[in-house]
Each structure stands twice: as C-alpha cells, then as structure tokens.
Backbone bond lengths (Angstrom), bond angles and torsions (degrees), N, CA, C in turn:
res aa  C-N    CA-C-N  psi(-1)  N-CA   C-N-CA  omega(-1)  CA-C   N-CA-C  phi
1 X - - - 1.453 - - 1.523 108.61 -
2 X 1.426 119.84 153.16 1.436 123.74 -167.77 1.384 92.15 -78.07
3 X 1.123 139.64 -37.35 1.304 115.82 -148.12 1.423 112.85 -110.58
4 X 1.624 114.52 12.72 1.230 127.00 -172.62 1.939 116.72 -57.16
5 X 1.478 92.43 -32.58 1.596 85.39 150.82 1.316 150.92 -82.99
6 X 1.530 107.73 18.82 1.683 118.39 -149.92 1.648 72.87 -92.63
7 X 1.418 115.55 164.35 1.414 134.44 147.36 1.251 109.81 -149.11
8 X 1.682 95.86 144.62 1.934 108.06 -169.81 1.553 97.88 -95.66
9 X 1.276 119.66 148.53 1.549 127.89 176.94 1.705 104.68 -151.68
10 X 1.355 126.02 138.87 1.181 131.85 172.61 1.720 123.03 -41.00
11 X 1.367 115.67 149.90 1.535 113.83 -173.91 1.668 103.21 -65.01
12 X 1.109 120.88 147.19 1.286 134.31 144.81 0.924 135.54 -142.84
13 X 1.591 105.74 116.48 1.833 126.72 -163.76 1.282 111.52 -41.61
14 X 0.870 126.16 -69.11 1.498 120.58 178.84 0.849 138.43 -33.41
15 X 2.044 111.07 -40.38 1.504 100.70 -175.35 1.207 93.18 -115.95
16 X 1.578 145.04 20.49 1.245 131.40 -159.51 1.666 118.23 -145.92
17 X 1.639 108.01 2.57 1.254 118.89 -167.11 1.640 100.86 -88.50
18 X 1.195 124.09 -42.01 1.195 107.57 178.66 1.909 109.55 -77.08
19 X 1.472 129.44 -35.98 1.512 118.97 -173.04 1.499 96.62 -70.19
20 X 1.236 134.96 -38.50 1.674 102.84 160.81 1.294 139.31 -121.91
21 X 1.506 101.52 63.60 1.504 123.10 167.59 1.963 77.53 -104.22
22 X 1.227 138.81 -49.20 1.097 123.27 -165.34 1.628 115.98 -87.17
23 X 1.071 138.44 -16.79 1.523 133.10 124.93 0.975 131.39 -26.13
24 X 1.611 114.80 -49.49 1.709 122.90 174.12 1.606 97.30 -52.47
25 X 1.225 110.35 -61.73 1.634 121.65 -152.56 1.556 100.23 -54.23
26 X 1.756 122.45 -55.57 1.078 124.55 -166.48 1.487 103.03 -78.12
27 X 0.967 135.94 -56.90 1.546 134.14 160.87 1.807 122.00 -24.31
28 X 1.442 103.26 -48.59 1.641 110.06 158.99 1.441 121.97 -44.35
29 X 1.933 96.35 -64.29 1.549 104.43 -159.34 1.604 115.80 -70.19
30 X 1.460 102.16 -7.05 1.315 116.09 -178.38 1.949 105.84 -91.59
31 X 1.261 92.64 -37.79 2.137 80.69 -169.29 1.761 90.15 -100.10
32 X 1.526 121.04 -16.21 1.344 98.79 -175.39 1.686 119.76 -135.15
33 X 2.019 100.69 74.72 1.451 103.18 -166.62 1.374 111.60 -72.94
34 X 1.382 107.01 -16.97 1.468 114.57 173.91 1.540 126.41 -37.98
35 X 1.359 103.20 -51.15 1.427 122.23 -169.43 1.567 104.01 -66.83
36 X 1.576 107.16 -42.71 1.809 115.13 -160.48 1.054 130.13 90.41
37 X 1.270 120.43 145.30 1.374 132.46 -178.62 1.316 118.14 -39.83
38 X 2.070 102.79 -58.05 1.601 109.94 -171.40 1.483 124.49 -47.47
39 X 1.342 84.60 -48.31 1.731 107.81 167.87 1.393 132.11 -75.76
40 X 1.189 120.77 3.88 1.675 128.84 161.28 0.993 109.29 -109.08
41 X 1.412 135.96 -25.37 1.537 147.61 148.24 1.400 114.14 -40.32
42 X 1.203 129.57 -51.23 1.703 130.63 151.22 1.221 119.19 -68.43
43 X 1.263 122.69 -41.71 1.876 118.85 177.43 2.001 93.46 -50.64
44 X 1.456 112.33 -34.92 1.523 121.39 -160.93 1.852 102.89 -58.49
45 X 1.123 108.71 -26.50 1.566 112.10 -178.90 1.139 118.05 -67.26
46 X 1.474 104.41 -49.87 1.740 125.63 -169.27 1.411 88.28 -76.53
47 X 1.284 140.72 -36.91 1.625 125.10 -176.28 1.770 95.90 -57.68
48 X 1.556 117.10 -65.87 1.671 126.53 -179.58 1.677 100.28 -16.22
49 X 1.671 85.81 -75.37 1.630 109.43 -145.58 1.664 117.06 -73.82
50 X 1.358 107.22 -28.16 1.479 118.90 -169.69 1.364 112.68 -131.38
51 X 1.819 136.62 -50.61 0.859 110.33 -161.74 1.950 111.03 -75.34
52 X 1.328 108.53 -41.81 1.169 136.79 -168.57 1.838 112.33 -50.67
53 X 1.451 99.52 -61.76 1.568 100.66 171.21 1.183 105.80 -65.88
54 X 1.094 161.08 -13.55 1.630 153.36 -171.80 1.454 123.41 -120.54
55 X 1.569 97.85 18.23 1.929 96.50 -179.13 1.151 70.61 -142.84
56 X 1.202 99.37 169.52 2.038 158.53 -165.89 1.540 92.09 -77.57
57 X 1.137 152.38 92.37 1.257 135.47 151.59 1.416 129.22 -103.24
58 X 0.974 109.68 151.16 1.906 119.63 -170.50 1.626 87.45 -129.72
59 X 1.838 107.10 133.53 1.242 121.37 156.27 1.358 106.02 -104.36
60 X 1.370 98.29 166.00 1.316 118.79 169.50 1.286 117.72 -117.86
61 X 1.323 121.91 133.25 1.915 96.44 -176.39 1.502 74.11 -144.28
62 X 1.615 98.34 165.40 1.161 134.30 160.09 1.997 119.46 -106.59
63 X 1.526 116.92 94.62 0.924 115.13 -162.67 1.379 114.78 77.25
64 X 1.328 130.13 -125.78 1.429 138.43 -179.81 1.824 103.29 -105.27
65 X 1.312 133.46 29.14 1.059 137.41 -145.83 1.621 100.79 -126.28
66 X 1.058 135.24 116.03 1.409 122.63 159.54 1.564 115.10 -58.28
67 X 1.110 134.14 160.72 1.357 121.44 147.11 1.654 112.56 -168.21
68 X 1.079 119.82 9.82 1.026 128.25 122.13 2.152 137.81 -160.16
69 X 1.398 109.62 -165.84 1.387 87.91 161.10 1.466 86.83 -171.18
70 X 1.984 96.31 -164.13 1.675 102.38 -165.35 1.750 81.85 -162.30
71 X 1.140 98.56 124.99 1.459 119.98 166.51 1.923 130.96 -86.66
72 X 1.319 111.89 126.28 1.621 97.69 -166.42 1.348 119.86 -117.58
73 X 0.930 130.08 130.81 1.834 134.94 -162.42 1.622 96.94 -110.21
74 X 1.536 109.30 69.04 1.798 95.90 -174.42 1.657 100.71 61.74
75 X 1.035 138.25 -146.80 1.528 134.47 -153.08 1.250 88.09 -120.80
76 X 1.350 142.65 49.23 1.264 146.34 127.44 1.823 123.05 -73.75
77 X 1.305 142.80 132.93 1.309 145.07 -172.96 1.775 91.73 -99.76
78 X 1.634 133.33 75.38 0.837 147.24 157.78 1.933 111.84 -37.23
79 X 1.623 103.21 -48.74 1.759 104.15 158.83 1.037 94.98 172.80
80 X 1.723 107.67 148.27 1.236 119.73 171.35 1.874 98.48 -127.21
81 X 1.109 100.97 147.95 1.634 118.51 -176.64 1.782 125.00 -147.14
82 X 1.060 106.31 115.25 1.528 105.64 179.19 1.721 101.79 -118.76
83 X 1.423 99.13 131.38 1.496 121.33 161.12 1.634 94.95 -12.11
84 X 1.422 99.46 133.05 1.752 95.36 157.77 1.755 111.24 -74.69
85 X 0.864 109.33 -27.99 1.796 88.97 175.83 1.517 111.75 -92.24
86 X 0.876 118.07 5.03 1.527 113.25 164.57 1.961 115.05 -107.89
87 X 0.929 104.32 3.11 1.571 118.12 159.56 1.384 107.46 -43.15
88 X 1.885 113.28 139.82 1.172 99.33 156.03 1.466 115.88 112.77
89 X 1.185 99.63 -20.88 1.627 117.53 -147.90 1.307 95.99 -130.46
90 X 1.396 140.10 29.37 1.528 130.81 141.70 1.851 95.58 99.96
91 X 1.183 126.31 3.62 1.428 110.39 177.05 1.226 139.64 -86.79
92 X 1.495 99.09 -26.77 1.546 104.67 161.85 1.432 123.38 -85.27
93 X 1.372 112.97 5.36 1.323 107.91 170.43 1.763 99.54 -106.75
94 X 1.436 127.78 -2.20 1.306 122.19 154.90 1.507 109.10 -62.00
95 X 1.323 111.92 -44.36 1.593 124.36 -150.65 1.759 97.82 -71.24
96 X 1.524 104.06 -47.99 1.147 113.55 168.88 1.816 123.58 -40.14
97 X 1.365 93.70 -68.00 1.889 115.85 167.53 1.070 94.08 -31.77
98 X 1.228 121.17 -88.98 1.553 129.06 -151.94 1.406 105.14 -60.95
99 X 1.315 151.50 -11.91 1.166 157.55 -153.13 1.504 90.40 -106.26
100 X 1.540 118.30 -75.94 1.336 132.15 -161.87 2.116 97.48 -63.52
101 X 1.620 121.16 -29.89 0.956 102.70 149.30 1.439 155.06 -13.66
102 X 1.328 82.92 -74.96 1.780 123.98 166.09 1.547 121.11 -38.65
103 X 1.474 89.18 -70.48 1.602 99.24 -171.53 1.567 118.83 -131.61
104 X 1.869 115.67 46.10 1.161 146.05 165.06 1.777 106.16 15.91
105 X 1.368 103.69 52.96 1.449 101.81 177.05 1.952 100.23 165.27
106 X 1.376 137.69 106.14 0.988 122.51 177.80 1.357 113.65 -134.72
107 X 1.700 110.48 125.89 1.455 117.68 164.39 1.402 117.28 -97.20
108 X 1.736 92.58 163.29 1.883 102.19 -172.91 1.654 102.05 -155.85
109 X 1.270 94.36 166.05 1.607 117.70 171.36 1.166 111.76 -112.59
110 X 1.608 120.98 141.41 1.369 94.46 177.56 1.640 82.66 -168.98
111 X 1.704 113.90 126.77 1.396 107.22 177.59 1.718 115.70 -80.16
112 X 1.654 92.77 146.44 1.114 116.44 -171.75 1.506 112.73 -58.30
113 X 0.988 114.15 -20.36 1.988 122.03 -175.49 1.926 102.24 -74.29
114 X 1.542 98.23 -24.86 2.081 101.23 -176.31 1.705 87.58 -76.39
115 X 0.949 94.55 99.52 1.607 109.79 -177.31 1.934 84.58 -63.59
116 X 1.663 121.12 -89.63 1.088 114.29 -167.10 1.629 125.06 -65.43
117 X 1.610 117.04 5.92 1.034 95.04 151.55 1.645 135.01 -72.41
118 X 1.856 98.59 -23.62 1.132 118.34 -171.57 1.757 111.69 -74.68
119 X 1.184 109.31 -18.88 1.470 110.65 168.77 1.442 102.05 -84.76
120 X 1.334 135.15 -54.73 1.308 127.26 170.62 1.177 132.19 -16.98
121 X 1.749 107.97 -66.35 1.344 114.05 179.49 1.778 106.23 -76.39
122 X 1.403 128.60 8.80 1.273 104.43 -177.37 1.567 99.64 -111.77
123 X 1.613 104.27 -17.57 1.449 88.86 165.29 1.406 125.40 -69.91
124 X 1.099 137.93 -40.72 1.754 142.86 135.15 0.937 96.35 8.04
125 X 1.198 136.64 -67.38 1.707 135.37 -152.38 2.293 106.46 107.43
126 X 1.682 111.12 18.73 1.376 115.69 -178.90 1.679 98.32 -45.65
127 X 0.987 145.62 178.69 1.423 132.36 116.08 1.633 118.43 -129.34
128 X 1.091 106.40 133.26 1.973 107.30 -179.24 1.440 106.99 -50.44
129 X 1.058 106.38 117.22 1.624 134.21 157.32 1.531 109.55 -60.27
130 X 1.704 118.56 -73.07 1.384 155.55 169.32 1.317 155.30 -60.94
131 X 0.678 131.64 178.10 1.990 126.22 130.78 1.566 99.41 179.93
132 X 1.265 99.02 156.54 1.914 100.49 158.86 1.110 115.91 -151.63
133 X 1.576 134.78 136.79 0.837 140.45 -174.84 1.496 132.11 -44.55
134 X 1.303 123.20 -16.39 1.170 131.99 -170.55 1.694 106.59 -134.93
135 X 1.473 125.88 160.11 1.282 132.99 -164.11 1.829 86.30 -96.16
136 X 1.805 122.41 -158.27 0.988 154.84 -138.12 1.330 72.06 -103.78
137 X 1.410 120.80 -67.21 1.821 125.68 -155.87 1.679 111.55 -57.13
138 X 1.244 106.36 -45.04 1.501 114.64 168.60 2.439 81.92 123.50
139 X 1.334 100.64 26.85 1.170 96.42 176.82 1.776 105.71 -98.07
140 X 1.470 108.48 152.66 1.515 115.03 178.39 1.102 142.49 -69.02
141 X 1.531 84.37 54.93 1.747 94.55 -170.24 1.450 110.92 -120.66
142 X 1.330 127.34 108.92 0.876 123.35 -175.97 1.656 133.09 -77.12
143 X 1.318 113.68 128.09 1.385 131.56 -169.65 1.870 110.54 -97.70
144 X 1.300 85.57 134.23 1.793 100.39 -177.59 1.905 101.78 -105.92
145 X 1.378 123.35 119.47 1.689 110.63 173.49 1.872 80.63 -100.99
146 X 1.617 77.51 147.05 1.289 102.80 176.51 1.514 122.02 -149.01
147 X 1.365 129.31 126.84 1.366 140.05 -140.73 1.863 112.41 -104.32
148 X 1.282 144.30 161.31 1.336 138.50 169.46 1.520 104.55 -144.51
149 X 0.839 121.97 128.42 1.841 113.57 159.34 1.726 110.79 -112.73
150 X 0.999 88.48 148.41 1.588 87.83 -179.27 1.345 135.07 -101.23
C-alpha cells in the first residue's frame, strides 16, 4: 500500500503552522477554483490565526515531511487537506481512520461543487444528512453536511 509509510502525529505550532497553512492553500486552489485565489488568500489567515490553534489536529508526514492533515472540532471534520502531489495515495482515508478512531462518529462540511471530494467522502461510507445553499460567508456555494459512524 502507498501509504504504508505515512505516520499520523499531533499538531505542533511551532514547527507545523506554516507547512500546513501552505497545503491548505494548495489543496484549496486546486479542489476550490470556484471560490478564488483572493478569497482563499484571506480564508488563509483564519486557517494561521483561528482555525488551526483551536482544533484537534493530526499530521501526517512522510518521514520528516508533512503532507497532509485533518483538523477536529469535537467530531466535526473542520478540514482535512493532503498535498496535491501526495493525493491519491490512501492518506486521507488514514487521516479519516484515525480520526473516526478517536471520536467513533464524524461530521463534515464539504461543498457540493468538490466533485472528488464528494466521491471521497461517499466512498467512506459519509452519507448526506443536509445541504444549504450558501457557505459560512453567506457566499453561493452550496454545502452538503455529511455524517459517518464507525
């Protein structure tokens, strides 16, 4: 399996806030061109400043390498993000595992336009609870919550 070398280890600010604030970014600009640069470029702060210090995070690295992770709000999936070149390769469904491990029940947001995120989480076994027409911002993007128990 590809990812048999990945290992998950807890966030630490110090050495890990900037390698995935820049995962987030490239991981965004890649599943969400919709939204735009300008505007994931500011969402990019609130990942720094707010989302990051105040959730549960698990990295994943390869060696001494970040490459990806998934942040947890209580059994909420606040975000999970893997390197675009390390896509593909079984990590977010580690990140997932080990998450749903944890806290034997996990919800998420996730817009309906991330086409392959939306196959992702349904291969998992997610299933939509939801949807609403509009994102967090009050922008028109519509969001699907979707639930797992383990």
């Amino acid at each position: 399996m590809e990812n048999q070398h990945i290992t998950i280890r807890s966030y630490d600010a110090a050495t890990d806030l900037a390698n995935l604030s820049a995962i987030w970014l490239d991981a965004s600009l890649m599943a969400h061109p919709f939204i735009g640069k300008p505007r994931l470029m500011e969402q990019q702060k609130l990942i720094e400043g707010e989302y990051l210090p105040n959730s549960e995070t698990w990295v994943a690295c390869h060696g001494d390498r970040s490459v990806g992770f998934i942040s947890l709000l209580g059994d909420f999936v606040g975000g999970i993000f893997i390197a675009p070149d390390w896509q593909g390769r079984g990590i977010g469904r580690r990140l997932i595992d080990h998450a749903l491990r944890q806290k034997g029940a996990l919800s998420l947001e996730v817009y309906t336009r991330n086409e392959q995120a939306m196959r992702f989480y349904s291969a998992l076994g997610f299933r939509e609870v939801s949807r609403r027409a509009v994102d967090d911002l009050g922008y028109p993007y519509e969001n699907a919550r979707l639930h797992l128990k383990a």
